[in-house]
C-alpha positions as CSV (number, residue, x, y, z in Angstrom):
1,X,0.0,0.0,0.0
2,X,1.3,3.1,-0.9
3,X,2.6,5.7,1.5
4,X,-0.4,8.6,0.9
5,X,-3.1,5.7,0.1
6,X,-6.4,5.1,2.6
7,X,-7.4,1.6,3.0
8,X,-10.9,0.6,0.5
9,X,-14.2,0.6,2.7
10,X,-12.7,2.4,5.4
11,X,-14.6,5.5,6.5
12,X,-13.6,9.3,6.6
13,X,-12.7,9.9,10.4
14,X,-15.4,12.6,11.4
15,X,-12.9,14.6,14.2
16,X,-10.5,14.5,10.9
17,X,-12.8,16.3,8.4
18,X,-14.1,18.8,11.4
19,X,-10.3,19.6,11.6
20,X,-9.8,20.0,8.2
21,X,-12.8,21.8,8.0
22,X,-11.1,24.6,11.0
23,X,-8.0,24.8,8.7
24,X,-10.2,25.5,5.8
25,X,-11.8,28.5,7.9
26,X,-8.4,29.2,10.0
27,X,-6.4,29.6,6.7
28,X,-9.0,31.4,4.3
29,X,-8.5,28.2,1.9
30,X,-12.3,28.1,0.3
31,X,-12.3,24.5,-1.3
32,X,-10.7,21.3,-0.8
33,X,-11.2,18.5,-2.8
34,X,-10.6,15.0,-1.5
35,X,-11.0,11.3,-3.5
36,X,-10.3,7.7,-2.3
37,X,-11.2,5.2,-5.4
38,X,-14.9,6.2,-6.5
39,X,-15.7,8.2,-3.6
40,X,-14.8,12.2,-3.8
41,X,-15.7,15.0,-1.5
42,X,-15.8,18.6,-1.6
43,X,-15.5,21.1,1.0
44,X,-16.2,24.5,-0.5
45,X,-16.5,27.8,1.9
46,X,-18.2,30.7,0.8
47,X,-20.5,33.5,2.1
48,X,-22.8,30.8,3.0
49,X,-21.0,27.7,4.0
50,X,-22.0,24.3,2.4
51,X,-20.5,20.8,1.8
52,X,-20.8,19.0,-1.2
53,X,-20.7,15.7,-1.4
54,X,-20.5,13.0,-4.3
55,X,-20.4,9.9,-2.1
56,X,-20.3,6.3,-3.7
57,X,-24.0,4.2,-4.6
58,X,-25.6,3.7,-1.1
59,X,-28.3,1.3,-0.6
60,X,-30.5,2.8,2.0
61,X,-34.2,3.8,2.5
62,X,-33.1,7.4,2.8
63,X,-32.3,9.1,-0.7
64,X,-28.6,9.9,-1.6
65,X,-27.7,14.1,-0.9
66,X,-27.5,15.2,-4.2
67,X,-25.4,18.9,-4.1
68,X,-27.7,21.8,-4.9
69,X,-26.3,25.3,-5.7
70,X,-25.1,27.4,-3.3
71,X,-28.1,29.3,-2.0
72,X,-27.7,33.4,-1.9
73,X,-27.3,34.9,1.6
74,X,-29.9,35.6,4.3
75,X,-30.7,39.3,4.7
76,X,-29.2,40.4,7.8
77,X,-32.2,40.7,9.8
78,X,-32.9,36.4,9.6
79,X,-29.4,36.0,9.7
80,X,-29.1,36.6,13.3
81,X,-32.5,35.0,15.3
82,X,-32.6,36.8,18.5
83,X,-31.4,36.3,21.6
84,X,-34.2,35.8,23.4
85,X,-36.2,33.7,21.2
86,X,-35.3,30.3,22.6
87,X,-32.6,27.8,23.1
88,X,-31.6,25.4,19.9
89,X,-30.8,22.0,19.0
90,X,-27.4,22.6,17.1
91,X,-25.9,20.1,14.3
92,X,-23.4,18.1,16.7
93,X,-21.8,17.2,13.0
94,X,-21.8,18.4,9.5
95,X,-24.0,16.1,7.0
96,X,-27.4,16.1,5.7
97,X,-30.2,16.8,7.6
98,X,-33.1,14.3,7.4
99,X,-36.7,15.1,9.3
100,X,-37.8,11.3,9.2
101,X,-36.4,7.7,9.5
102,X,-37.5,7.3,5.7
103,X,-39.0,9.2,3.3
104,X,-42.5,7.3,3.8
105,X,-42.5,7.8,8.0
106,X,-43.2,11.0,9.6
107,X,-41.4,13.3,11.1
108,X,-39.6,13.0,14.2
109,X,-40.8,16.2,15.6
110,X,-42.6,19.3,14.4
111,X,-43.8,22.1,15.3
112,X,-45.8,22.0,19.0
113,X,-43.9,18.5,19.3
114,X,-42.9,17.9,23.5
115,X,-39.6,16.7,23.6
116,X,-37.4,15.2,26.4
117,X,-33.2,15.0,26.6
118,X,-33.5,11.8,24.6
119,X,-35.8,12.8,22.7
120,X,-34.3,11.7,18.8
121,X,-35.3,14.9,17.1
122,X,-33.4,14.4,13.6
123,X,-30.8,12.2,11.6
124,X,-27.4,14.2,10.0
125,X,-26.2,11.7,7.7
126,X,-22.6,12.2,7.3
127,X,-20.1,9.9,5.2
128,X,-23.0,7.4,4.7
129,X,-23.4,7.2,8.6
130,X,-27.0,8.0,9.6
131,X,-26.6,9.6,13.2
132,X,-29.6,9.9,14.9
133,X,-29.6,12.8,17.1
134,X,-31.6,13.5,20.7
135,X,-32.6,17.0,22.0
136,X,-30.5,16.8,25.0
137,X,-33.0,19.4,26.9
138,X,-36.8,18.9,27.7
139,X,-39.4,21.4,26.0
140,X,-41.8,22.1,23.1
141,X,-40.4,22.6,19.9
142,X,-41.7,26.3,18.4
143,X,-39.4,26.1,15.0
144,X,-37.9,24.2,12.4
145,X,-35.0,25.8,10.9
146,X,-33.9,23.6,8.2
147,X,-35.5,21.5,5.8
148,X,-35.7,18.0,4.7
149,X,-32.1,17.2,3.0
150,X,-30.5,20.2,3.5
151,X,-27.0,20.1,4.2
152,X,-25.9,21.2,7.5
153,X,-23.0,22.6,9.1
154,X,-21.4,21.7,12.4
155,X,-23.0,23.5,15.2
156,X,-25.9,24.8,13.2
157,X,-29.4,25.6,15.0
158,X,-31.6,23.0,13.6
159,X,-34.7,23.5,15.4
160,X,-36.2,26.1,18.0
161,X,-37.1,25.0,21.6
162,X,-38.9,26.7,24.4
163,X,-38.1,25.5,27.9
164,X,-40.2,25.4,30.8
């Protein structure tokens, strides 16, 4: 095996692409392209951030990410939610977003939904991994902030949550 060359069927290492991903910011680089045999990925940064991936046939209920074109900025005002509108559910990854367990069940949550710390609110699907991912707090969720297969960034707000 060749010095620089990643074992088939191995996975990405998640901490691995979040630290490439902080270089990316730390060093202003705006796109990184990485390939082992058929699988490639893309990190691109702009003045929204998104990852696009090209990831290898999967066979799984959920539909393949496909990459969409970068969407134009917020205006400033829905860029930054207020403070006092509630607590959120961040991305604890970045991936795709997925409401459902498949795209024939419901939801996990919406709007109105009460939710508990283990609560699994989501899945981010990230290098063909499907991560199911709780609330980790107890309330009523008041917004969804991201839709069905979107891509999502590490510590992005995915849904709204009042407390109490």
């Amino acid at each position: 095996m060749a010095k620089n060359e990643v074992p088939k069927g191995e996975p990405f290492d998640l901490e691995k692409l979040q630290t490439l991903f902080e270089m990316m910011e730390k060093h202003g680089l705006t796109e990184v392209n990485l390939k082992r045999g058929e699988e490639t990925w893309k990190l691109r940064r702009g003045p929204q951030e998104t990852v696009s991936m090209v990831p290898a046939p999967m066979h799984h209920a959920v539909p393949a990410p496909v990459a969409a074109p970068a969407a134009a900025p917020a205006p400033p005002t829905e860029a930054a939610p207020a403070a006092d509108a509630g607590p959120v559910i961040k991305s604890p990854t970045v991936g795709t977003f997925y409401a459902s367990p498949s795209p024939d069940d419901p939801p996990f949550v919406s709007v109105g939904s009460k939710v508990g710390s283990d609560t699994i609110v989501c899945i981010v699907e990230a290098m063909k991994v499907f991560n199911q991912i709780p609330a980790e707090m107890n309330g009523t969720i008041t917004e969804l902030l991201v839709k069905d297969g979107e891509a999502v960034e590490f510590g992005q707000p995915l849904f709204r949550i009042s407390q109490g």
